[in-house]
N, C-alpha and C positions, 0 to 999 in steps of 0.2 A: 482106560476101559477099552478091551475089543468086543465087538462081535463077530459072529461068523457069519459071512455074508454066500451063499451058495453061487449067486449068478447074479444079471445084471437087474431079474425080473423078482430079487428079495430085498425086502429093507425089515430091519426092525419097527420101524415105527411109520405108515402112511398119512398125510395130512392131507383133509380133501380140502382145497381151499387156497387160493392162492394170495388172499388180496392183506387186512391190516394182522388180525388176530392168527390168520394161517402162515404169513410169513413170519408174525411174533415168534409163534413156536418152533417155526423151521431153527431160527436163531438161539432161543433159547435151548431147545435139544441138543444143536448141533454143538453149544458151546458146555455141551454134560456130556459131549462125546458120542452121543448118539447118533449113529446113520440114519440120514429121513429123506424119503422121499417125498416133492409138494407136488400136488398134480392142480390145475385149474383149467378149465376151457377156456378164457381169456390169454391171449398172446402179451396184456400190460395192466396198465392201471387205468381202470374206468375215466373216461375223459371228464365227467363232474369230480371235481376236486375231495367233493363229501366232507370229511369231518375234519376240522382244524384245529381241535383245541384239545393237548395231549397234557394230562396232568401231573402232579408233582409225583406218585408212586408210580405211572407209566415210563417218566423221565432216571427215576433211579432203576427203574426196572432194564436202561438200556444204556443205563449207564455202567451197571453191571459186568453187562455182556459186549463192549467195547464198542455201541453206535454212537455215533457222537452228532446229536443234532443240533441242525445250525440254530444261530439265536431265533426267537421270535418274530415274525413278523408285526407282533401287533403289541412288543414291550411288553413290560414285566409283570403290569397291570393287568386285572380283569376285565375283560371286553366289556364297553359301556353298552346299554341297551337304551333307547328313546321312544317314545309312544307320538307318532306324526303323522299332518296330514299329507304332505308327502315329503321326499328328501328336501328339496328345496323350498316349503310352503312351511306353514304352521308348526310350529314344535309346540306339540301339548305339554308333555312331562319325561322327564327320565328316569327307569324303574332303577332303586336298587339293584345290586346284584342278588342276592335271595335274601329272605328273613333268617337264616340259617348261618351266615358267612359273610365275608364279603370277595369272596371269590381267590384267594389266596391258595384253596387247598393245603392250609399246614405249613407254607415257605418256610416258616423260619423254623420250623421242626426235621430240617430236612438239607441234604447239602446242594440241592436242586431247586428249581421251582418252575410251575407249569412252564408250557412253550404252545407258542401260539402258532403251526408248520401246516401245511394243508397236506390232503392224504394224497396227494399222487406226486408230492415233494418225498416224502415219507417214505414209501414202500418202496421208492428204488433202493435207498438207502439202506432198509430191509435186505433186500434182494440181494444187495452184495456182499451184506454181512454172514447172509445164510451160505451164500456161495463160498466166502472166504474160510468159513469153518468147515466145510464139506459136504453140505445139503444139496441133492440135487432137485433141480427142479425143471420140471416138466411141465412147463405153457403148454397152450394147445390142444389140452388132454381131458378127455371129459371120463367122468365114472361113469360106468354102463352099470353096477350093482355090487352088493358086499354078498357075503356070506362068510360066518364064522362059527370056528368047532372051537372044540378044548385049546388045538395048539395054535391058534391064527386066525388069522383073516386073507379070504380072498377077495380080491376086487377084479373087476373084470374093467376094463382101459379102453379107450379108442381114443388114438392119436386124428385132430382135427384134416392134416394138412394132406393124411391121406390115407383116410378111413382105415386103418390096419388096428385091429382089435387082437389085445393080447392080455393075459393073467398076469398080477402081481401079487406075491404072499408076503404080509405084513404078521408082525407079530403082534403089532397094536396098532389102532387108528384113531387118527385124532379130525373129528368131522368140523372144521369150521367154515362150512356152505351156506351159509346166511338166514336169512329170515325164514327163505322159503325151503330149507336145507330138506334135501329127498332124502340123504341118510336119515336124519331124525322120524321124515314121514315112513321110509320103509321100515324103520325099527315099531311105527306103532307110537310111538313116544306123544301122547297128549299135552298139554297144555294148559294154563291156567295163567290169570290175569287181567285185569278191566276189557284188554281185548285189542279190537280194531276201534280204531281214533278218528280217520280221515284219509282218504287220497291225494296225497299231494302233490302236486305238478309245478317243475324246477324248471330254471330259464335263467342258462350261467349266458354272461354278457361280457364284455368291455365296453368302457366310456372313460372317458377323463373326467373324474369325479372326487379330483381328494381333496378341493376347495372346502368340500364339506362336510371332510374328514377330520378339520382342524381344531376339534373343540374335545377329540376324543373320543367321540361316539361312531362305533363299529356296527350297531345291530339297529333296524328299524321295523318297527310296527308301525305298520300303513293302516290308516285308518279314516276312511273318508265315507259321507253317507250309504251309497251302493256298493262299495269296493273296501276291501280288506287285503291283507299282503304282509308278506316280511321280508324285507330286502336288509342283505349283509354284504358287507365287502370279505375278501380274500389276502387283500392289504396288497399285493402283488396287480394292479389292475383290473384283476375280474370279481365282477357282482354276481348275486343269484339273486333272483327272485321266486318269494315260494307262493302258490296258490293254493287253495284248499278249494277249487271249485269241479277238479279233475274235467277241464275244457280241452277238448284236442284244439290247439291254433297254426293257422298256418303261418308263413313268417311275417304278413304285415300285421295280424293282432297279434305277434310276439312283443314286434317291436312298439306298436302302440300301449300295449299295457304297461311295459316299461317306462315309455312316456308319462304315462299315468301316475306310476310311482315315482319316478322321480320328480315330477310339476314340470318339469320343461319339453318343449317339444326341437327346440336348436340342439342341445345335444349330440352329437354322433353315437351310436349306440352299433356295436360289431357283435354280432350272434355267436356264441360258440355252439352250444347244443340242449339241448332237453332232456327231462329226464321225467319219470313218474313212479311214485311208491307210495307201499301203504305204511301210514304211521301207525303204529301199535304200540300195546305194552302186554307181553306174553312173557311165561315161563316155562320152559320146561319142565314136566311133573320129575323127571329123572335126566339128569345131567350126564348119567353112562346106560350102558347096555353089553355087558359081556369085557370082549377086550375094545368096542367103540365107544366114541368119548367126545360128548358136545361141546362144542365151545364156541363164545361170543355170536353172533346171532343165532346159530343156530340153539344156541341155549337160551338164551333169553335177549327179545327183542326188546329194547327199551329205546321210545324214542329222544331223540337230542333235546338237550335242555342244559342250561348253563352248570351244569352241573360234572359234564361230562360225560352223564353216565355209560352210553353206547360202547363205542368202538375201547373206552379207557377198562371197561368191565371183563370185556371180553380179554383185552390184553392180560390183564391179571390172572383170568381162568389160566391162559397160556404158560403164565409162569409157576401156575401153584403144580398146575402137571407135570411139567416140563420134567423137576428135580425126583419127581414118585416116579416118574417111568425111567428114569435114567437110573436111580436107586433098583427100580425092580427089574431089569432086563441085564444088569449087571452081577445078579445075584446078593446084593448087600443085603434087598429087603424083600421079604413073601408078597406075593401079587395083595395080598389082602392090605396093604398101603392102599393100594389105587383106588379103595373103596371112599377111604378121606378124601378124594375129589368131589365128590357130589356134596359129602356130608358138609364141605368149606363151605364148597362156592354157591351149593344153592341156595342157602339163606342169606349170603350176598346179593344177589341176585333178585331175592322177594323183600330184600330191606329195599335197595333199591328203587325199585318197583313201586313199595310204600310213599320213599320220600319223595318222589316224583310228583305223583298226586296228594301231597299233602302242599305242595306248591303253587306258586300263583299261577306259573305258566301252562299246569294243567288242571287245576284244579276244575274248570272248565268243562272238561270232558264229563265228568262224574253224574248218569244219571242219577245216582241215588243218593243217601246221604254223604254227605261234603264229610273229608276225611277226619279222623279223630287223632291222628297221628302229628305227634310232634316235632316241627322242624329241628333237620338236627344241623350244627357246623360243618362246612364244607368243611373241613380239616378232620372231622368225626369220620365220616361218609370215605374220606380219602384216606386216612392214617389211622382212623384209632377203630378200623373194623376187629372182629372177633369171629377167633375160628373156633370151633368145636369138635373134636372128631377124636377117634383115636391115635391120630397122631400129635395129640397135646395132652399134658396130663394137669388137670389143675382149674380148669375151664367149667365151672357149672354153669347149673339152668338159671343161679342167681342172678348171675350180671348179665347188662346191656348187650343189647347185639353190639353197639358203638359206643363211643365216646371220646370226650379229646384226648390227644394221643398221650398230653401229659399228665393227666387223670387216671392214666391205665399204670404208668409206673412200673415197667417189666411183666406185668402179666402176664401170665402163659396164654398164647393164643392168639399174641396182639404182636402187631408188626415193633422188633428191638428197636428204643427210641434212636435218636442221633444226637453225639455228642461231637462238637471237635474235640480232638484229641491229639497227641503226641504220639503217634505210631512208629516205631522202629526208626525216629529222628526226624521223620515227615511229620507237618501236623494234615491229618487223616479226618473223615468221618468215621464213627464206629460203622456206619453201614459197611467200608471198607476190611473190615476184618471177616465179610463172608464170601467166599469166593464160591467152592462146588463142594465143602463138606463140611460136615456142622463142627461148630463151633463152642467152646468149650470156654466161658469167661468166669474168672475168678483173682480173689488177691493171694491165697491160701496156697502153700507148694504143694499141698497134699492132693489137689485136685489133679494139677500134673500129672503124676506118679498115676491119679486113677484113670485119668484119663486116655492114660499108654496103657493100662497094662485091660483098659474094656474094649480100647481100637483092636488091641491083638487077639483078645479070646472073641469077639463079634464080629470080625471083619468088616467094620465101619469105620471111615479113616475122620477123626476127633482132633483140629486142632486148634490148640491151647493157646489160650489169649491170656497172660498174665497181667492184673493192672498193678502198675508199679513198674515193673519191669518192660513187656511188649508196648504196654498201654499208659502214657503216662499224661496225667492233667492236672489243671496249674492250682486249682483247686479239690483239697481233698476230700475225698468221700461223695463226690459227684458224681460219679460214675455207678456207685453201689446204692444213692440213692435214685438214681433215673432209671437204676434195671431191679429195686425192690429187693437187692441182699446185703448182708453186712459184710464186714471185713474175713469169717470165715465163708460165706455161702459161696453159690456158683449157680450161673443161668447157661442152658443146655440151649441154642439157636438152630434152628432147620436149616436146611443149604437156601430156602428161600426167604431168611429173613426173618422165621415168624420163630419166638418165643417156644417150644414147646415144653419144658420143665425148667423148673427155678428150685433152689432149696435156698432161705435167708440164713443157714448158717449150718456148717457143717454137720452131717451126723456122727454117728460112733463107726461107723466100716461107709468110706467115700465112695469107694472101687465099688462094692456092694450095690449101693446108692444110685449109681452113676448107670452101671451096667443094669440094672432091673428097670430103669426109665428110661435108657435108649432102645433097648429092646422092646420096650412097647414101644417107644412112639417113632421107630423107625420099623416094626414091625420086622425083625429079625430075624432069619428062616433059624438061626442057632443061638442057645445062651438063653436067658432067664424071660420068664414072659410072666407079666402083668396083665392084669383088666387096666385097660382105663379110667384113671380118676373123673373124665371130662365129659 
């Protein structure tokens, strides 16, 4: 894929945003060939460590694109949580991991499983990834404002280090500026959801403390008559301590509340720094605006919860864009793809949101009626989401937003399951048979032949994954019962993974078939066009 690049001050695609979800996309774009520029006013990665628990479709997701994250700090397991009076003092109870799960996120549906990395481990690893593909990126740099016509966007720049303000034209922007994201506020972009939660006030430390790490318990709820608290470790040395009392302290009651939570005052306790935010759960009423395009907080703020939801949501946003703008700035596919952005992820986004507080660790919050909504399996939540839009055909208003991922059975809409398998003499995940264009699976040679001859009249490059032949497994008929077709059908795969059409068994004209459901659901500026079945 080329573009035409004028000068140094154009890029195809602008990402305001430099920290987990803004370098996600630098990565994923640049590895669809896409020129990006990242721009952030931050010179690094915020000295709070923040989010450390990246999950099982985050992990395929970068797995994909050639990051290779180190193993877990905190093992294969999901992080134990404890209800105490303080780290050293009284152990009341140890919470399950949720009523929904037990914290696995789908491992064994999958050829990955979470990883337990802390985010300023993380985003160099990022950083160099996007560099290695060709992303430039530009610390230091703050947005002064957009503005956008029919053919682009401008963004007007100011470099930090010495004040020199200059225009950049983008032909799309992808805004991941956080909670408080000005892009979204100067778009107007409202919001909706339970709201604001709580002020919380962070206080990362060192101490030598893994005496008390021995039993497997990483997360604590402090709970003593006047004082409440949640102190977690990093697995690396350093603790946080969270407050919810939003107290400005100077450093001797840092360290003394510390004290507190731990029960001991011998201790050695080394201050790294502070932090303060607001805990919310908001959404965006609209997820785009033109050619600008929300993502992860700025779309929907959802606070941390064992769940993952935060920083792991926003990464998904990244990749469901990533492959529609790389499609559309290439000319494979009509800008009217990039409408399926919103139509995905925001009902992601508001499930979500739901299952958060249908949980114990907010249920909490809720002035009004406690929720009616039904917990669902971390594995549902993680793998067995469902898209809708017109880039799936096949997806009604019948079925679940979720479900487990082996319950869905190929479904259009729902992430293609994972099988091993015997790939070109390697044994493979079938997730490995998608690289950057969709994917064409079938036992039938006819599909083949259709396959070639819709890649050439649509200029959509289609490739063919034969089982039996490319694809082989030690048991027969696995493969056609895990993607929902028989021995004539064929399952049509996005470049990101998701199901978009399935036939269980051959029709009478394949080619026919074939080329009338890629052209809808890759939105094809030429060739046969379709309504949406979904």
């Amino acid at each position: 894929m080329t573009f035409d690049i004028e000068n140094d001050d154009t890029t195809p695609v602008l990402i305001v945003g430099g920290s987990l979800v803004g370098l996600s996309a630098a990565v994923f774009l640049s590895w669809q060939g896409v020129p990006v520029v990242v721009i952030d006013r931050h010179y690094g990665s915020s000295p709070h460590p923040r989010a450390i628990g990246f999950t099982t479709r985050t992990i395929e997701h970068f797995r994909q694109v050639g990051v290779e994250v180190p193993a877990s700090l905190q093992g294969m397991k999901p992080p134990r949580r404890a209800r105490v009076e303080s780290l050293t003092g009284t152990w009341i109870e140890e919470y399950p991991w949720s009523p929904g799960g037990d914290g696995s996120y789908g491992a064994d549906q999958s050829p990955v499983h979470a990883i337990a990395i802390t985010q300023d481990r993380l985003e160099p690893l990022l950083r160099d990834r996007a560099r290695e593909l060709g992303a430039e990126l530009r610390l230091g740099t703050e947005l002064l404002g957009l503005t956008q016509d029919d053919e682009g966007v401008t963004a007007m720049l100011r470099r930090r280090e010495d004040g020199r303000e200059y225009r950049l034209r983008a032909q799309y922007v992808v805004a991941a500026d956080g909670a408080d994201s000005a892009v979204r506020t100067d778009l107007g972009i409202e919001r909706h959801g339970v709201g604001p939660l709580s002020v919380q006030r962070s206080i990362l430390f060192r101490a030598p403390l893994e005496e008390y790490l021995q039993h497997g318990v990483v997360q604590f709820e402090i709970e003593q008559p006047d004082f409440r608290a949640f102190l977690t470790t990093y697995s690396d040395g350093r603790w946080v301590l969270m407050l919810s009392d939003d107290v400005e302290r100077d450093t001797g009651q840092q360290i003394e509340v510390v004290r507190r939570a731990l029960g001991r005052t011998d201790i050695p306790i080394e201050l790294i720094t502070t932090g303060r935010w607001n805990l919310a759960a908001l959404i965006a009423d609209h997820f785009s605006d033109g050619r600008i395009f929300l993502a992860g907080d700025a779309a929907h703020q959802l606070p941390p919860n064992r769940g993952g939801f935060g920083a792991n949501t926003g990464i998904d946003d990244a990749h469901n864009l990533a492959w529609k703008l790389a499609a559309v700035l290439s000319g494979r596919s009509d800008p009217r793809l990039l409408d399926t952005y919103d139509a995905e992820r925001r009902p992601i986004a508001d499930l979500r949101h739901d299952q958060l507080f249908a949980r114990a660790d907010y249920k909490a919050y809720l002035t009004g009626p406690a929720s009616d909504t039904s917990v669902l399996d971390d594995s549902a939540i993680e793998l067995g989401q469902l898209y809708r839009s017109a880039a799936v055909l096949g997806a009604d208003a019948s079925l679940p937003p979720a479900a487990l991922p082996e319950q869905w059975a190929g479904q259009p809409g729902t992430r293609a399951p994972h099988l091993w398998v015997t790939l070109d003499g390697e044994k493979r995940s079938t997730l490995d048979l998608i690289r950057h264009d969709w994917v064409l699976l079938a036992r039938d040679d006819r599909w083949h032949t259709a396959a070639t001859a819709v890649s050439e009249k649509l200029g959509i490059a289609i490739e063919f994954k034969q089982i039996g032949t490319n694809i082989k497994i030690s048991e027969p008929d696995t493969l056609e019962d895990a993607y929902g077709i028989e021995s004539t059908g064929a399952t049509l795969i996005r470049p990101d993974g998701y199901i978009a059409w399935r036939t269980p068994t051959a029709p009478p004209d394949p080619t026919k078939e074939l080329a009338t459901a890629l052209a809808a659901v890759a939105a094809a500026p030429h060739g046969p066009v379709t309504e949406s079945r979904g």
